[in-house]
C-alpha positions in Angstrom: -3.5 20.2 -9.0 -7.1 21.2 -9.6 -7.4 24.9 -9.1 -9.5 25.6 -5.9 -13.9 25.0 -6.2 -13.0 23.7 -9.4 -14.3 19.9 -9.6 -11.2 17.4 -10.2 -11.7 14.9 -13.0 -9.0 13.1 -14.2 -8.2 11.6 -17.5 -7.2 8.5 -16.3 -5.9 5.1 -18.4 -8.2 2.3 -17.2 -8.0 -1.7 -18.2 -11.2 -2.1 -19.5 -14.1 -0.7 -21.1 -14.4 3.2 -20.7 -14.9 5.9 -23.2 -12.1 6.3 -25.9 -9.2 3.3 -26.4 -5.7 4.7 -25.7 -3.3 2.9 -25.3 -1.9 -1.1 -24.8 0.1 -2.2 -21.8 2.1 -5.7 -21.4 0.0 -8.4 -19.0 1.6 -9.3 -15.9 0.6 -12.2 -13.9 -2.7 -10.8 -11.4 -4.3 -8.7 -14.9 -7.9 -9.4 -15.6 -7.8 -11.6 -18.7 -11.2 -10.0 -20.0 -9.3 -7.5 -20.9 -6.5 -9.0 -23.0 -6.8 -8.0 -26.8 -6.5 -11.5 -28.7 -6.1 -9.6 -31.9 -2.7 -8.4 -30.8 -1.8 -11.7 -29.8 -2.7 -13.7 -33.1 -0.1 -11.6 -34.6 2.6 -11.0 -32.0 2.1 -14.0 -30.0 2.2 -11.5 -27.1 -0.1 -10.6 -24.1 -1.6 -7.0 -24.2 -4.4 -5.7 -22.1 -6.5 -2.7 -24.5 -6.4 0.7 -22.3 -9.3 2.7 -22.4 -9.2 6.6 -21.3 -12.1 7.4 -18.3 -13.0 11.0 -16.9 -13.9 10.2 -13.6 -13.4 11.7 -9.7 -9.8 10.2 -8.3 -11.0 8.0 -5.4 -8.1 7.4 -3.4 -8.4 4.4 -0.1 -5.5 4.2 2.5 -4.9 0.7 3.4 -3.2 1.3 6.3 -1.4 -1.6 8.3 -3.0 -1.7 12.1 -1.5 -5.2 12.6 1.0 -5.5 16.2 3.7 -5.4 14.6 3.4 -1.9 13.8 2.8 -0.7 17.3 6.4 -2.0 18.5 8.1 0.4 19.9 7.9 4.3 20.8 8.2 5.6 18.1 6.7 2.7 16.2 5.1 2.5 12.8 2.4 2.6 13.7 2.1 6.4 14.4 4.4 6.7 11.0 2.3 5.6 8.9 -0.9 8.0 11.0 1.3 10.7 9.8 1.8 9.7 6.2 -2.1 8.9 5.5 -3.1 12.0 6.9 -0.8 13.9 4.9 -1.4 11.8 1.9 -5.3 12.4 2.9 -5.0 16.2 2.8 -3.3 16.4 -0.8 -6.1 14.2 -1.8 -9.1 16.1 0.2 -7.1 19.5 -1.3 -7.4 18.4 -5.1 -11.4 17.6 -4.2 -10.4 13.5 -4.6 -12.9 10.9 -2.6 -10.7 10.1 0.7 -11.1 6.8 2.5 -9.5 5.1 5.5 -8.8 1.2 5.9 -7.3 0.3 8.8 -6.4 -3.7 8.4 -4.6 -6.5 9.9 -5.4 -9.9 9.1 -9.4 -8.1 8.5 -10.6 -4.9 7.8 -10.5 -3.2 10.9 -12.5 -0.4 10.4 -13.8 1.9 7.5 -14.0 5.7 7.1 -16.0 6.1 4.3 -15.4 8.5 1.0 -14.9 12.0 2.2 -14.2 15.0 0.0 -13.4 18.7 0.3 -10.4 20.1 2.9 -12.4 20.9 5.6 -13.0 16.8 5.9 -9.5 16.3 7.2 -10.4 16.1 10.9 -12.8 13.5 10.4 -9.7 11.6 9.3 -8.0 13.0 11.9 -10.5 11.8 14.8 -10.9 8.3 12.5 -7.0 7.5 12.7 -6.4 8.8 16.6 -9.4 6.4 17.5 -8.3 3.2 15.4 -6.5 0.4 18.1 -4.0 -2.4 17.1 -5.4 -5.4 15.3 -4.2 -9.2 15.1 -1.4 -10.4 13.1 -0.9 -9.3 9.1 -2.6 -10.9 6.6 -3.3 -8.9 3.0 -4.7 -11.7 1.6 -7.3 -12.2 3.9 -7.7 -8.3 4.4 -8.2 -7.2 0.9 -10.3 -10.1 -0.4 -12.9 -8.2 2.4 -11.5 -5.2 0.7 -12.3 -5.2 -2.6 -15.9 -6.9 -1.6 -16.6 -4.0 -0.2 -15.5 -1.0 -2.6 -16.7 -1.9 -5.9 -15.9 1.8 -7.2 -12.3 1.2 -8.0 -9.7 4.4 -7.9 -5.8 4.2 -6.0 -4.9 2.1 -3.5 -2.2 3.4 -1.1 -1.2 0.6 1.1 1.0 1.6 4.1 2.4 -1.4 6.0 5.5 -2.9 7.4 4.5 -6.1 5.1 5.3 -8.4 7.7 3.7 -10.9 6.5 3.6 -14.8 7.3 1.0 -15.9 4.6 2.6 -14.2 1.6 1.9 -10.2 0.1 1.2 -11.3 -3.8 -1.5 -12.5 -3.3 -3.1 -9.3 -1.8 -1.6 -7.4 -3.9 -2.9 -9.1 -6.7 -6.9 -9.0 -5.6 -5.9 -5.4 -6.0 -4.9 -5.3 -9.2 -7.6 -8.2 -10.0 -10.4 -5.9 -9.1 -8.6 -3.0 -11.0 -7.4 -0.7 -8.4 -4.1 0.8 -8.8 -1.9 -0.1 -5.7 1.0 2.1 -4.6 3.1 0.5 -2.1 4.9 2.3 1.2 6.7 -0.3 2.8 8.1 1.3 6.6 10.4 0.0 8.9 11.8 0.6 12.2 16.0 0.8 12.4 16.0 -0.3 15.3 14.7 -3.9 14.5 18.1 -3.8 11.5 20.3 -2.8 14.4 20.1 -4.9 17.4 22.5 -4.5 19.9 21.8 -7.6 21.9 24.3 -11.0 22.0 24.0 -14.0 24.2 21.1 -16.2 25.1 18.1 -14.2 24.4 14.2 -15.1 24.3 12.6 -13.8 21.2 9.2 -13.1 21.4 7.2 -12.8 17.9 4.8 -9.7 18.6 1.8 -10.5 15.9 1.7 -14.4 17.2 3.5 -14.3 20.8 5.2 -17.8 20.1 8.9 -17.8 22.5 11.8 -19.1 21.3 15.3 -18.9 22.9 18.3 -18.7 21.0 22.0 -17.5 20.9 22.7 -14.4 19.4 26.3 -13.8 17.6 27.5 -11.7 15.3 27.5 -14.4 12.3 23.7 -14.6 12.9 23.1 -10.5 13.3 24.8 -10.1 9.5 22.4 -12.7 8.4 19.4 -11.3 9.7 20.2 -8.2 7.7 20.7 -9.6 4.9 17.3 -11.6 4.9 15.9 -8.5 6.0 17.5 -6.5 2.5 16.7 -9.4 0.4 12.8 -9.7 1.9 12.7 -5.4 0.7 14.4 -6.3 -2.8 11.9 -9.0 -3.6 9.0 -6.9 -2.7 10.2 -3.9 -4.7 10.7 -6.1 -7.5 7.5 -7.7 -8.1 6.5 -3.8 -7.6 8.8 -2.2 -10.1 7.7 -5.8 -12.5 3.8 -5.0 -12.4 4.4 -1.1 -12.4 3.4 -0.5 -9.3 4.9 2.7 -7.3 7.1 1.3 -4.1 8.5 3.5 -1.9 10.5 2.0 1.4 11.1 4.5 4.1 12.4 4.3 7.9 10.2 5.7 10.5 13.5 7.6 11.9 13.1 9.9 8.5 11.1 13.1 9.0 7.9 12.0 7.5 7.3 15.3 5.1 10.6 14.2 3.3 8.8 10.8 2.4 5.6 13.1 1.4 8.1 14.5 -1.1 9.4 11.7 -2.6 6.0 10.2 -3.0 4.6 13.7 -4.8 7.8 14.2 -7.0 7.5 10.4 -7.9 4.3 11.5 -10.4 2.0 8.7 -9.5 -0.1 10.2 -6.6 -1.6 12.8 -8.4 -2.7 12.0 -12.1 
């Protein structure tokens, strides 16, 4: 933490050019190949992308999901993941970081732009109480807008369900294409892992509206969970595979305790 009036730089390690090489890390799939060091790889036959250290203002953007599916419910996600920005938001605002607001759904939905300094946290206040529910989920259409938009690169703190039907790589990737460090915050709702319903139902998808009827039994309620726990394992492992911080949290959780997890965990704060 920057002590207070004092101007926060960070000593950040950057792919790319920047001011003094540091350090090498292993390529994943999604890198900028620019930045690969072909030296290295003549004599290892490995991929390594050259690390360079950059002083620079932390610019922080919250990507935060505003797609239908969040708004299921009272208490939904939705107003979860409010909570979590804004506190996220303040840390940020409190350590003199830039501070902007994303809402997105299959677009960007809206844009608060950089703010900076404590006293800016009721503009995010007003910004988030005023955003409304957007279309279906799509990251890959929402951050290719993104990243055309913010060229200054900084952390990426995207907030979402993930419920999405054209795939989350490939957002996630344009992230870490255009260099922006993604942290990922993956929420759900307990309610939707523990339905109490059997019988003929209707199902009604809430991003698209398509109906469908079906028969609910307990055979198919196990196997809903356990597509459910192996869509969260896959999506934590291509995090924890491209060193990206995932955190998964129910709504039903007190929100300051995922505040703490996300602060102890290192990575918001350089």
């Amino acid at each position: 933490m920057a002590a207070s009036g004092q101007r926060a730089k960070r000593q950040k390690k950057i792919v790319g050019s920047g001011l003094d090489f540091a350090d090498y890390r292993v390529y994943s799939p999604g890198d900028d190949v620019k930045s690969l060091d072909w030296r290295v790889y003549s004599r290892t036959e490995r991929l390594f992308l050259k690390l360079y250290e950059e002083e620079e203002d932390l610019h922080i953007y919250f990507l935060v999901d505003a797609s239908r599916s969040m708004h299921l419910g009272q208490p939904n996600k939705w107003n979860y993941a409010r909570q979590v920005a804004a506190a996220l938001a303040y840390i940020g605002l409190s350590n003199l970081d830039r501070v902007s607001i994303i809402p997105f759904s299959s677009k960007v939905e809206g844009r608060l732009p950089p703010a900076k300094g404590k006293a800016q946290i009721f503009k995010i206040f007003n910004f988030l109480d005023a955003c409304e529910a957007g279309e279906h989920t799509s990251l890959r259409q929402a951050f290719k807008t993104f990243v055309s938009q913010n060229k200054r690169r900084g952390l990426a703190v995207v907030i979402s369900d993930f419920y999405d039907p054209d795939g989350i790589e490939e957002g996630l990737n344009a992230l870490r294409y255009h260099r922006f460090e993604p942290m990922v915050i993956q929420l759900f709702d307990e309610r939707e892992l523990n339905l109490d319903f059997h019988g003929e139902v209707q199902i009604v998808d809430c991003e698209t509206d398509e109906a469908r009827d079906i028969t609910v039994t307990p055979a198919m309620l196990k196997a809903y969970r356990e597509v459910f726990e192996e869509f969260c394992t896959e999506l934590e492992g291509y995090c924890k595979s491209r060193q990206i911080l995932y955190f998964r949290a129910p709504i039903q959780q007190p929100f300051d305790e995922l505040i703490l997890r996300v602060f102890r965990a290192g990575g918001f704060l350089k």
